[in-house]
Each structure stands twice: as structure tokens, then as C-alpha cells.
C-alpha positions as CSV (number, residue, x, y, z in Angstrom):
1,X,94.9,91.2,86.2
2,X,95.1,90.9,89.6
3,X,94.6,94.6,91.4
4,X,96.0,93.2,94.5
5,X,99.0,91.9,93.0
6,X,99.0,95.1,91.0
7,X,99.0,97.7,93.7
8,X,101.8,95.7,96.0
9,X,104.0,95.9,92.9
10,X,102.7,99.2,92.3
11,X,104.0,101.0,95.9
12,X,106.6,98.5,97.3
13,X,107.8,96.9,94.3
14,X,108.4,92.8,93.8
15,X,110.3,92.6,96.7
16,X,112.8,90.0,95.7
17,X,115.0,88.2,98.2
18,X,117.4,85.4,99.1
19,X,117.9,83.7,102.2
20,X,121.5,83.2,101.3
21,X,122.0,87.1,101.8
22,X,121.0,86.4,105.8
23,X,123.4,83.5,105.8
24,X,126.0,85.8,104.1
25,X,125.7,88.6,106.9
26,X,126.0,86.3,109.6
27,X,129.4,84.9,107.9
28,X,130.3,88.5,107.9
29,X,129.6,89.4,111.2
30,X,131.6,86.4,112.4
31,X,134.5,87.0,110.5
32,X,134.8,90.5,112.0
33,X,134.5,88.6,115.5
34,X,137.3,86.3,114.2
35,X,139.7,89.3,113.2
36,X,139.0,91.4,116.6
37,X,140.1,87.9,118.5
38,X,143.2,88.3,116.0
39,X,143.8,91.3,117.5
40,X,144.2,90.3,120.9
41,X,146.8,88.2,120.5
42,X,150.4,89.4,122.1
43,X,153.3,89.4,119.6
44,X,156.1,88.0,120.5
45,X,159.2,91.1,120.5
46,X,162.1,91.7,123.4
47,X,162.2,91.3,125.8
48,X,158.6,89.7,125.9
49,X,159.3,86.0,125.5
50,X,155.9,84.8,124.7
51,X,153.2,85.5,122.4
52,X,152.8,84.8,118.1
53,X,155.3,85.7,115.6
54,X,154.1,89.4,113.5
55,X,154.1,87.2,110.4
56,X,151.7,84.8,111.5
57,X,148.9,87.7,112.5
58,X,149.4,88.7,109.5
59,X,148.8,86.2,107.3
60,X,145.7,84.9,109.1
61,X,144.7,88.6,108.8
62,X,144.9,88.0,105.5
63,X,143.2,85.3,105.6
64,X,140.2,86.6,107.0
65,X,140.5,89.4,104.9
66,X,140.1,87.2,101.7
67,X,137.1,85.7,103.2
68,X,135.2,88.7,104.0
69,X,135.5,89.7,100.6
70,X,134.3,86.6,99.6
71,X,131.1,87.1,101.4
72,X,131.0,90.6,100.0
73,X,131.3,89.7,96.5
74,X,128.8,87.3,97.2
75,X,126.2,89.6,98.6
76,X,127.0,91.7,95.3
77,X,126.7,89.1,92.6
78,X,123.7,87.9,94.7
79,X,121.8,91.2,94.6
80,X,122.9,91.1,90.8
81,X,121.4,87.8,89.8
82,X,118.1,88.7,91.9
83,X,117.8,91.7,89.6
84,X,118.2,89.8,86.9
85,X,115.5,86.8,87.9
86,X,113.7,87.8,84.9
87,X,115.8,87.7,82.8
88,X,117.4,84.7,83.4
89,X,114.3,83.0,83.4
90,X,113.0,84.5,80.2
91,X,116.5,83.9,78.2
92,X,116.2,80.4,79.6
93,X,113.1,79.5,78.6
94,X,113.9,81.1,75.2
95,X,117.2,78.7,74.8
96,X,114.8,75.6,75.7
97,X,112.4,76.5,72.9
98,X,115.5,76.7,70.3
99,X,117.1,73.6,71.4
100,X,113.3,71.8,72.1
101,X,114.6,70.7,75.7
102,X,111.0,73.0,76.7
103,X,110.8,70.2,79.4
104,X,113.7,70.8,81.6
105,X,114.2,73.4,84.1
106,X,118.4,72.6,83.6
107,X,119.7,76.1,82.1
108,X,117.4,77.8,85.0
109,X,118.4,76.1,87.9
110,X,122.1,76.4,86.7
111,X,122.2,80.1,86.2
112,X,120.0,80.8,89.6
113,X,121.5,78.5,91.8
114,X,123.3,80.8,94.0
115,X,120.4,82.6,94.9
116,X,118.4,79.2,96.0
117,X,120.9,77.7,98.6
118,X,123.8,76.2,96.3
119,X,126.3,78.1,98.1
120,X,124.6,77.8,102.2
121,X,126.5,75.4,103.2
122,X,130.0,76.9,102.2
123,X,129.4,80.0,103.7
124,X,128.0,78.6,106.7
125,X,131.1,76.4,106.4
126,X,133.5,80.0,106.4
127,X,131.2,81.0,109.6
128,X,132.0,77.2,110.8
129,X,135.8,78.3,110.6
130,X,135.5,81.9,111.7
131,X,134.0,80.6,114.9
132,X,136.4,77.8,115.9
133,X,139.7,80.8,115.3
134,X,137.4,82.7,117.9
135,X,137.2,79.9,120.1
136,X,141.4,78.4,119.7
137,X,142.1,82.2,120.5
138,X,140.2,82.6,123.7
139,X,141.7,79.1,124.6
140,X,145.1,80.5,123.9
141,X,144.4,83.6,125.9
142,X,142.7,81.6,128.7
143,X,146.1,79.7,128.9
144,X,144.5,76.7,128.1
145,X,146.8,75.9,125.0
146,X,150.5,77.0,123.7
147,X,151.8,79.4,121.0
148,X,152.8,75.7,119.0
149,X,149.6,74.1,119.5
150,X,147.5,78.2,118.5
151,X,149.4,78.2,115.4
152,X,148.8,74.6,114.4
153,X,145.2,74.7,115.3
154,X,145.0,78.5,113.3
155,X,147.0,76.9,110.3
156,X,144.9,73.9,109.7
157,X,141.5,76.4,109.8
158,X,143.0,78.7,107.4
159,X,143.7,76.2,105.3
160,X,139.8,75.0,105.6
161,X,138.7,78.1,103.7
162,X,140.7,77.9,100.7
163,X,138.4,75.3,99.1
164,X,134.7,76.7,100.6
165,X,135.9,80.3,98.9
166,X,137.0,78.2,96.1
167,X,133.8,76.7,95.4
168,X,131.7,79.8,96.1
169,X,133.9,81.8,93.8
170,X,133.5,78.8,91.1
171,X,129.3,79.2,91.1
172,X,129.1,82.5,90.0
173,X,131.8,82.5,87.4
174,X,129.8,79.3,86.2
175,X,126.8,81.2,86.3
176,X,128.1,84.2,84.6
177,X,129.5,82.0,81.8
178,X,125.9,80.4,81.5
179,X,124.2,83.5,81.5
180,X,126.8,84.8,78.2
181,X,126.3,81.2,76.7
182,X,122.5,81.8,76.5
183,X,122.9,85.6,75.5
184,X,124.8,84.7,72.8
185,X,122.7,81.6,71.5
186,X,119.4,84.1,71.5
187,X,121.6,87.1,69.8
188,X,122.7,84.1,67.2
189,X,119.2,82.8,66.5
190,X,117.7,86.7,65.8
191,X,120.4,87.5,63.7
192,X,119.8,84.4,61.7
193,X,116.2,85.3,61.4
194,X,117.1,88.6,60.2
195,X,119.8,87.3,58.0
196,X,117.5,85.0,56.3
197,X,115.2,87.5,55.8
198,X,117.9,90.4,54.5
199,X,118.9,87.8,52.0
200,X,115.9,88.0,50.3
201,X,116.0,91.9,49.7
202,X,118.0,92.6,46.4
203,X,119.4,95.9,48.2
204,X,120.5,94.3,51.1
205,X,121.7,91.3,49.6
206,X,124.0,93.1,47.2
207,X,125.5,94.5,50.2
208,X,125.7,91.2,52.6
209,X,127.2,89.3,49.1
210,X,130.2,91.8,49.5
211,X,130.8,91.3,53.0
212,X,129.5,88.1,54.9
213,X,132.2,85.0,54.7
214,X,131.6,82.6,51.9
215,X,129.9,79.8,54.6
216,X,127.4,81.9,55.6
217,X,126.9,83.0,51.6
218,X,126.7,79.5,50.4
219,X,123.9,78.3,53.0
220,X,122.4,81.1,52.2
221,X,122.0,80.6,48.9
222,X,121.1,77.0,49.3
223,X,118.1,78.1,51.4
């Protein structure tokens, strides 16, 4: 064993980490930017003649709002899958061996693929929008466009993020229903073991011959 290796493990612990959690803050901190710009903007109410429409704060409010959870559920489920590195590598490689595919890297890189860039470029993408409602806000308040031509622009960006939370949202349930796939497939193969080998105890078998369904009976006693 290595007593380097050891004694960093030993006081500071493994230390795991994803860059995607630094390109998640930074989508954060940019979102907040984007709904303090929000803020600014005049609503239009008598007798002031100019300015947005309440509804229309609030539904890129919303908007915003939806995509800062985003990110934060990201940063969670992130954190989660880095805890469980381990694990998903061990119950891959265990999956490979029962299904002699030992020379692919397939269930691994599909189960750990958020925390090894899959989802950069679609946060960075949310940032990419935050940014530009910063920017079509301080035009607006510069007087360098109109109400008409805010909303439009605001519009079109919020409908930008539907499909980059979309996609994020859609790698983690895919790796979440991975990760039960290959739970279940090693919980199937050691009960089968112990199965097989229950079946061979009179005791046991008297019991399992009263309950189990008549498939599982009959291949049973075919083995």
C-alpha cells in the first residue's frame, strides 16, 4: 500500500470533485444578476405611460426562478453521484461480468456522465441566456430599445431555456434509472445464487416449494 496515498486519504479524505459544480455556480451567480436587472425594470400603472406590463416580470421571474433551481438540483444530484463514484463503478463492473460485456466502459460512462462534462455546455448555455436578459435590460434602460422590442427580445430567451433545463433534467433521471437498472440486475443475480443453493436444502426447499411461483419451481427442478 501506498503510505502516501494512505495518509492523504487518511486526514483530508479522497477529495472528489467535478468541474461542472464551478460551471454550475457561475450559472447561478448569473442568473441572480439576471433577476436583479428584472428588478429594475419600471412597470407600466397610471398615470405612468411607459414601462413593462406586471405579468410579464412575472413570468420571466419565473422563469429565472425555474432555472436557478435547475442549477441547484444539479449541484445536489452532482454532489450525490460523486459520493456514489464507487459505487457506480463497482456495480458497473459487476453488470459487465454478468452480461460478459467486461470490455466496455458503456454502463460507466452512462451512469457518471454528468459529473464528466455531459451537461457543460447546457448550463453554460442557461449562463449564455442569463447574460444576454442582463444585457436587453440595460439596453432597454439605456433607452436604446422599446417596451415591444424588450419583451420580444425577453420572450425568445425565455423560451431558449426550456430545452437546455430539459436536457439537463433528462441526464440525471437517465442516470438514476441506470443506476436502479444495475441495482436490480446484481440483487437478481445473488438471489439466484442463493436460490439455487436453498433449493438444495430439504428444509428450505419444503418451504420455497410452498411459496415460490411454479416458473421459478419448474427450472428449479430442471437444474
Amino acid at each position: 500500500m501506498n503510505t502516501d496515498i494512505y495518509n492523504i486519504i487518511k486526514d483530508k479524505g479522497l477529495g472528489l470533485h467535478s468541474p461542472t459544480l464551478n460551471i454550475i455556480n457561475d450559472t447561478g451567480a448569473e442568473l441572480a444578476k439576471a433577476l436583479v436587472a428584472v428588478n429594475r425594470l419600471p412597470i407600466i400603472m397610471p398615470p405612468l405611460t411607459t414601462g413593462v406590463p406586471q405579468s410579464f416580470i412575472d413570468n420571466i421571474t419565473a422563469s429565472i426562478a425555474s432555472a436557478t433551481a435547475c442549477t441547484n438540483q444539479s449541484a445536489i444530484n452532482i454532489q450525490d453521484n460523486l459520493n456514489n463514484v464507487f459505487t457506480s463503478i463497482t456495480q458497473s463492473s459487476m453488470v459487465n461480468n454478468l452480461e460478459g460485456i467486461d470490455h466496455t466502459c458503456a454502463n460507466l460512462t452512462n451512469l457518471t456522465g454528468s459529473i464528466t462534462g455531459e451537461i457543460d455546455n447546457f448550463l453554460t448555455g442557461i449562463k449564455d441566456v442569463a447574460t444576454q436578459q442582463i444585457k436587453r435590460i440595460e439596453d432597454y434602460l439605456n433607452g436604446a430599445i422599446n417596451e415591444a422590442d424588450l419583451q420580444s427580445y425577453l420572450d425568445d430567451l425565455i423560451a431558449q431555456l426550456e430545452p437546455l433545463k430539459k436536457f439537463i433534467l433528462g441526464i440525471f433521471e437517465k442516470e438514476k434509472a441506470l443506476f436502479l437498472e444495475l441495482k436490480n440486475k446484481i440483487e437478481a443475480s445473488s438471489l439466484t445464487q442463493s436460490l439455487e443453493a436453498l433449493w438444495n436444502n430439504p428444509c428450505a426447499q419444503m418451504l420455497l416449494n410452498q411459496t415460490l411461483p411454479d416458473d421459478l419451481k419448474g427450472l428449479l427442478n430442471g437444474q
